[in-house]
Structure formats: structure tokens, C-alpha cells
VOSE-597040 format. One line per 8 residues: number of its first residue (from 1); for each residue x, y, z of N, C-alpha, C, O. Coordinates in steps of 0.05 Angstrom, whole numbers, always signed. Layout:
NUM> X:Y:Z:X:Y:Z:X:Y:Z:X:Y:Z ~ ...
***
This chain:
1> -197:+9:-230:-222:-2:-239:-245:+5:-220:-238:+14:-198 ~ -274:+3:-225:-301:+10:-209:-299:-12:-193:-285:-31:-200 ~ -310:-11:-171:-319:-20:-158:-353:-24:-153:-364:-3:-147 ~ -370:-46:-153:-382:-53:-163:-394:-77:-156:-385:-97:-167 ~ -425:-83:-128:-427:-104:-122:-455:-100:-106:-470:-82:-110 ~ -458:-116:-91:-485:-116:-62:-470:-127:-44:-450:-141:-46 ~ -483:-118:-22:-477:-127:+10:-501:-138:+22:-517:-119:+20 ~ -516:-162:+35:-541:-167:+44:-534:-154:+73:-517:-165:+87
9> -546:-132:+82:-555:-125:+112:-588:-134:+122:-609:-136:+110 ~ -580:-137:+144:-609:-136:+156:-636:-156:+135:-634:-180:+128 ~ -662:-134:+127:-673:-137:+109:-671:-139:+82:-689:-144:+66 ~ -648:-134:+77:-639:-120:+40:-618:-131:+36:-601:-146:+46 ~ -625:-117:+12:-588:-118:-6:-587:-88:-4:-604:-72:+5 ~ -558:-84:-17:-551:-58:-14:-526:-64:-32:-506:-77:-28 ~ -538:-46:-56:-525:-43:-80:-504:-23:-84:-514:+0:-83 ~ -474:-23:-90:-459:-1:-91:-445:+3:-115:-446:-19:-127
17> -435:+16:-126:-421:+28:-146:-395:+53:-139:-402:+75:-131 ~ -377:+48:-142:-353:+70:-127:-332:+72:-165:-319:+54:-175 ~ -335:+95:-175:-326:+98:-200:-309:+122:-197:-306:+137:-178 ~ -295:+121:-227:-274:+154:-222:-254:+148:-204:-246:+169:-194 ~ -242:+125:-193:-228:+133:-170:-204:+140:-183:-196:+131:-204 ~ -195:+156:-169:-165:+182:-176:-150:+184:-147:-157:+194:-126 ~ -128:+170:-154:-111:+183:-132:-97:+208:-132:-77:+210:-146 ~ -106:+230:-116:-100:+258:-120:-71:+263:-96:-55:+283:-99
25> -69:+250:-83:-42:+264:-63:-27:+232:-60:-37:+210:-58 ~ -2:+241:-60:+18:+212:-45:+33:+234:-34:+34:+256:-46 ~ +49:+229:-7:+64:+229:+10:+81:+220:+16:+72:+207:+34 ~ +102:+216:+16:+129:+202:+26:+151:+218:+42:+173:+223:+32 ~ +141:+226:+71:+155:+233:+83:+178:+215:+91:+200:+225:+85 ~ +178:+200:+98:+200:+182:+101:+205:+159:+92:+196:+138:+103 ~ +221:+159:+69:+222:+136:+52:+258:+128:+50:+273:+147:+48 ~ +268:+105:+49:+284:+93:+53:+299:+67:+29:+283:+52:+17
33> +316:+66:+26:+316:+35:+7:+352:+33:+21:+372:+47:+28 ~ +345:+10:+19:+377:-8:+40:+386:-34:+19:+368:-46:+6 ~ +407:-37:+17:+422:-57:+10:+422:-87:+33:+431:-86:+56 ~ +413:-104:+25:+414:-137:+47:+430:-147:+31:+425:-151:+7 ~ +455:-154:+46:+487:-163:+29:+476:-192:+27:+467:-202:+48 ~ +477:-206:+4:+470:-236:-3:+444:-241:-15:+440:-259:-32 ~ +427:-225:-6:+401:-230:+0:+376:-206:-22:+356:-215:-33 ~ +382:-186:-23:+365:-170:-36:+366:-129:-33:+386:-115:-33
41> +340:-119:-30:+344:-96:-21:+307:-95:-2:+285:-104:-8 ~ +317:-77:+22:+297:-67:+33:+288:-38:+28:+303:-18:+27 ~ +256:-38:+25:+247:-16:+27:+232:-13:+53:+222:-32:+64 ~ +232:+15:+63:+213:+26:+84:+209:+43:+81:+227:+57:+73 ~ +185:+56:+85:+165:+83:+77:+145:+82:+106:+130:+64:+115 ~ +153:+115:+120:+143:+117:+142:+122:+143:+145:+125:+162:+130 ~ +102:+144:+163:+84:+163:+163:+75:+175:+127:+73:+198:+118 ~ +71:+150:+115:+57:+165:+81:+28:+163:+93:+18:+152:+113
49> +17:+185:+67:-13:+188:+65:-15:+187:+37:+3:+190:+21 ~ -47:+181:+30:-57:+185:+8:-83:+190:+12:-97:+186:+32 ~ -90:+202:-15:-115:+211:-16:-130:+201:-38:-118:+190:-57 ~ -157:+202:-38:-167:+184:-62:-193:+199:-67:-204:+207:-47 ~ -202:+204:-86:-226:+231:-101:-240:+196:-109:-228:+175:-107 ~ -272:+199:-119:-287:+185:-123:-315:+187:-133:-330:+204:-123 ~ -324:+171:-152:-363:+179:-144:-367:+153:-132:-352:+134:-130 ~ -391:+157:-127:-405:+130:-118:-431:+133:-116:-441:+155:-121
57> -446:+112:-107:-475:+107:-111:-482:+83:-94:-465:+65:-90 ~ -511:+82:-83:-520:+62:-69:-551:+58:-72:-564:+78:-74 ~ -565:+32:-74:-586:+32:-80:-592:+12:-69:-581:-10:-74 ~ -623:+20:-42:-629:-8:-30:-663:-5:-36:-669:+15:-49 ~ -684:-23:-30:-708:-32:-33:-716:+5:-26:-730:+19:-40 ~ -705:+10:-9:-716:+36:+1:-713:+70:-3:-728:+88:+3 ~ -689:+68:-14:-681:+87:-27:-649:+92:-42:-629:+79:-35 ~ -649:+102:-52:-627:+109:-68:-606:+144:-75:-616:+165:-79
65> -579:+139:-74:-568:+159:-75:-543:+159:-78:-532:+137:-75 ~ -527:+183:-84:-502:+182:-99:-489:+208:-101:-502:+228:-105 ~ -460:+206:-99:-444:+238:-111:-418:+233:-104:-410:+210:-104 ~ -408:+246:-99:-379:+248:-97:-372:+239:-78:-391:+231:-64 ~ -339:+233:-63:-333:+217:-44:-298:+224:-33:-279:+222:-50 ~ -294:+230:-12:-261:+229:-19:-254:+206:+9:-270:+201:+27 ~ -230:+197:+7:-220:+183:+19:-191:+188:+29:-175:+180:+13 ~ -182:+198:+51:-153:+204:+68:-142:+178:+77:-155:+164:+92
73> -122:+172:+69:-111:+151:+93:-84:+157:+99:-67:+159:+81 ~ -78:+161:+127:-50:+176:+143:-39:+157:+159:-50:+136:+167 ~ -20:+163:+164:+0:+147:+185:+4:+116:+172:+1:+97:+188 ~ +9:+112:+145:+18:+92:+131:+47:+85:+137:+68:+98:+138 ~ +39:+55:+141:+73:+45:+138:+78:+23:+125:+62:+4:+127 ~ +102:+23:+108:+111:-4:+89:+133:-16:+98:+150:+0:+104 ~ +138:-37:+100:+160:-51:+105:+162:-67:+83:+146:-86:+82 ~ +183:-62:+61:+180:-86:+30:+213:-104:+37:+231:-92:+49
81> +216:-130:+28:+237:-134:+28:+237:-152:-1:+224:-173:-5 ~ +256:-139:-22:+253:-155:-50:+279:-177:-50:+299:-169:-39 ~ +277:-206:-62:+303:-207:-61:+314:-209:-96:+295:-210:-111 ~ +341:-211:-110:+345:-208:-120:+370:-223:-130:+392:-215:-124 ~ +365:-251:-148:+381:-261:-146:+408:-257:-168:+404:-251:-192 ~ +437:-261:-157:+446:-254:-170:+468:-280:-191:+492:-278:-190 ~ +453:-301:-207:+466:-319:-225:+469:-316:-250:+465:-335:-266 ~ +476:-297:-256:+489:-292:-282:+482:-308:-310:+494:-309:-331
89> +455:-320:-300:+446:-329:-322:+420:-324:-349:+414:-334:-371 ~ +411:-300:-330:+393:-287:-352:+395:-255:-341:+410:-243:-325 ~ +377:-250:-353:+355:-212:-342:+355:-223:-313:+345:-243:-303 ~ +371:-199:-304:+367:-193:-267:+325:-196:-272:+307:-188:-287 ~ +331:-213:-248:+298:-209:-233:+292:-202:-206:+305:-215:-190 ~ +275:-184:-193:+266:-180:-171:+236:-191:-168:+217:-190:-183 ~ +239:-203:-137:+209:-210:-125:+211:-201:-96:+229:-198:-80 ~ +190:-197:-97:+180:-203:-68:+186:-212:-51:+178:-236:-53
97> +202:-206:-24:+199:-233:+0:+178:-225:+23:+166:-244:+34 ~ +173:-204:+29:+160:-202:+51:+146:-176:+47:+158:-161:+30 ~ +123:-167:+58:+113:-143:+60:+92:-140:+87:+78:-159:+93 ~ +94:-112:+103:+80:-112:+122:+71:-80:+118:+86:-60:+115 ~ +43:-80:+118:+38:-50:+118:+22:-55:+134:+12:-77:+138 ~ +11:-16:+155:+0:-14:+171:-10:+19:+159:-2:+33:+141 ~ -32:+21:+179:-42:+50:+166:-59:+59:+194:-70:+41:+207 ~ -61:+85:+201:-72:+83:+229:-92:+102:+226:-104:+104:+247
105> -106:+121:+202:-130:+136:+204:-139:+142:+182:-132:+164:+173 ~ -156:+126:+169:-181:+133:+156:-195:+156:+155:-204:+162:+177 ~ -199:+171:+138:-221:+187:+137:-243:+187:+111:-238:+196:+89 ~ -255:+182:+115:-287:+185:+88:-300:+199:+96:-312:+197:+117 ~ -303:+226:+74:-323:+243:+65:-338:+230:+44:-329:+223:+22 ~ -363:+229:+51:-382:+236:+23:-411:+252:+23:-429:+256:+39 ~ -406:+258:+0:-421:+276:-10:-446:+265:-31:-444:+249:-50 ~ -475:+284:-18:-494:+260:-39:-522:+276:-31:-527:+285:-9
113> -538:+276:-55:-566:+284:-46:-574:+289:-21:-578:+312:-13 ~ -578:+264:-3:-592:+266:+21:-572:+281:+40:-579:+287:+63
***
């Protein structure tokens, strides 16, 4: 979905619009899934990246501008633990027990009139 809102800085608002977003690259150099005897299954996914393509737009009292945008994020890490119970009384279900992610470098390009 767009993204779509204001931020008050300083003197202003500051109006944004971030549309088109496309995730163009996933990564999974090291990805993992484990068995927890009783209890469920773990996932871990180490050093992923993704990439993210975009337009966007910004408009304050003072000027305005917009174009394209990309977004890198590297050195991603997941730690998922689902559990999964097993009572024989309906459709197997999985949830969630825990999740920890970390990510260690950002990058934003954008591209725009000015």
C-alpha cells in the first residue's frame, strides 16, 4: 500500500507520498528451519538483504518535489520461533511465539527534480 501523510518540522508541515513500492531483490543467504521437540519449529535467516524501488513526493509551504526512490537494506537478521500445537482435534495451526529481527545498513537513494 502508499504511504501517505505530514510530519510538523520546525515551521511547517511537510507533506509526503511514497507510491509503487516494489520489492525488486530478496536474499537469503543463510536461512535455516529446526525442529523444537514439544514445542514448535524455529526459523533463522542470516545476513538477508532487500531492496525496494519506489516514487515519492514531498510538499512543504516552500517548495515541492518528487521522482523515484530506491531503498537497500543489508545485514538483516530473523530469529522466528512458531509453535504448533499438536491435539488432534482440528486443522493443524501455527502461530507465532517469538520474533527478533535486526538489520545493520540502510541505504536511500532518491531521485527528484531538485
Amino acid at each position: 500500500p502508499d504511504l501517505i501523510g505530514h510530519e510538523k518540522f520546525g515551521l511547517g508541515n511537510v507533506k509526503y507520498n511514497i507510491s509503487r513500492i516494489h520489492v525488486t531483490a530478496v536474499e537469503l543467504p543463510s536461512a535455516s528451519i529446526s525442529l523444537l521437540p514439544g514445542s514448535g519449529i524455529k526459523l533463522v535467516i542470516g545476513n538477508a538483504s532487500l531492496t525496494i524501488d519506489m516514487n515519492w513526493s514531498i510538499r512543504t509551504w516552500m517548495f515541492k518535489d518528487s521522482g523515484r526512490g530506491t531503498v537497500h537494506i543489508s545485514k538483516v537478521f530473523v530469529t522466528a520461533v512458531f509453535s504448533t500445537p499438536l491435539d488432534n482435534t482440528g486443522p493443524t495451526s501455527i502461530s507465532l511465539t517469538s520474533c527478533r529481527t535486526t538489520s545493520g545498513d540502510i541505504d536511500i537513494k532518491l531521485n527528484g527534480k531538485s
